[in-house]
N, C-alpha and C positions, 0 to 999 in steps of 0.2 A: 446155677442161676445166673442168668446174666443178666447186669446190671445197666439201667439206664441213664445217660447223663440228663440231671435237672436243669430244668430250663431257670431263668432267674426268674425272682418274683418282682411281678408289676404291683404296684399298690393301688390297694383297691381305692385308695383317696391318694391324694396331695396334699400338705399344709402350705395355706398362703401366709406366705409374712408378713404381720401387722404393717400396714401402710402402705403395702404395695399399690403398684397406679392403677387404676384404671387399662392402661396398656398390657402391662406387664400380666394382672388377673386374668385379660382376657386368652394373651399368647398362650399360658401353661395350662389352664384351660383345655383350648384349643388342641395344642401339643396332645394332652393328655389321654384327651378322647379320640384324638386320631389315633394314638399309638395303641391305645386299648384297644382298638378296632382293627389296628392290623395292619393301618396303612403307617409303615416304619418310614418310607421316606420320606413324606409332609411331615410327621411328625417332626423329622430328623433337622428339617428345615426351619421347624419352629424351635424347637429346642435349642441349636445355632441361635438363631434371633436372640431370643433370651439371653444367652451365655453371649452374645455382641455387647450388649447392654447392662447386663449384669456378671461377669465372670465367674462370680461369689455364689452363685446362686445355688443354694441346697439341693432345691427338689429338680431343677434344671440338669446338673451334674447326675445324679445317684440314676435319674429315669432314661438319661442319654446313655450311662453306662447300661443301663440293664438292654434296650435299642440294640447297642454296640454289640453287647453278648449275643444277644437272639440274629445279630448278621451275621456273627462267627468272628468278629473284630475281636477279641480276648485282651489285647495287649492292650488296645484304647479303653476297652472295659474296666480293666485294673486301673489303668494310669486316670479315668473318672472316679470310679470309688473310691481312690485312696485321695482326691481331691473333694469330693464329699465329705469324707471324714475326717478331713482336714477341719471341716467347716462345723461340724455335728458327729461327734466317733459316741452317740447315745443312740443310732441309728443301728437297732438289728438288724433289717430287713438288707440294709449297706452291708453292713459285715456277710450276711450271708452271702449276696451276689458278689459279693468281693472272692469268698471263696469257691462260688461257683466257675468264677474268671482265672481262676487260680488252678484250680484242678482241668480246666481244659487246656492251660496250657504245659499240662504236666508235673506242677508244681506244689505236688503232695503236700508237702510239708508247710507252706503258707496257706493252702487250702482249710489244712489243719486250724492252725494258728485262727483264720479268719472266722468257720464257724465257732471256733472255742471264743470269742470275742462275740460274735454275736449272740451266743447265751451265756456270757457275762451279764450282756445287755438286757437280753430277755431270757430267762431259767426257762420260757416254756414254748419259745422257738423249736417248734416242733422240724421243722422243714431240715433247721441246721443241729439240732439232734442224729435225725434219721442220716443225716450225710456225716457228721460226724462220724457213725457209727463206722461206716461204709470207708472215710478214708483212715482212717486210722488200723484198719484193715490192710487197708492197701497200702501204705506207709510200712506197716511191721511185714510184710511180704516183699519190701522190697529192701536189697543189702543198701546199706552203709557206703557213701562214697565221702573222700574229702576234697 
């Protein structure tokens, strides 16, 4: 059987944070539904903007990595998620694209780690279950280096 690599998951919402502007509501928005849609680069533009103006920003970081992923960038994908969860590590759907970013860059064993953290978060993350399963497979099939 051969196996497919998972795409990350886009959320199918956004949480806006109590008091955000008028501006900033509009940009991720914006961002959102362009990227839903397929168009990665506007999106990528806005998401920039955002993270100009707010660097902090939750749902700016975790949706730019998942972007990142679906380009094939991996290394900026991690290096967004684990700045995500810097900010929110209660965030499954972060831990799983975390380990989605992780195992394409050949990195079993945090791929591991990361969906084991995102059902921490959620017991019934199904997406990082079923990957779970699949590297942890592939981890015990591979020897031992130090």
């Amino acid at each position: 059987m051969t196996y497919r690599a998972s795409k990350p998951n886009i959320p199918q919402h956004h949480a806006i944070t109590k008091g955000a502007s008028a501006k900033l509501l509009d940009l991720i928005q914006r961002a959102f539904q362009l990227h839903s849609s397929g168009k990665l680069d506007a999106a990528l533009t806005n998401y920039n903007q955002i993270l100009k103006m707010y660097p902090r920003h939750f749902d700016a970081l975790q949706l730019k990595g998942a972007l990142m992923q679906q380009k094939g960038n991996s290394e900026e994908a991690v290096s967004l998620f684990i700045r995500a969860l810097e900010i929110n590590a209660k965030n499954a759907s972060t831990w799983f694209n975390l380990g989605l970013a992780y195992e394409s860059l050949g990195q079993y064993q945090d791929a591991v780690i990361a969906c084991e953290k995102a059902l921490c978060v959620n017991p019934l993350h199904r997406d990082a279950a079923d990957k779970l399963v699949h590297l942890r497979s592939h981890v015990k099939d591979r020897p031992e280096t130090d």
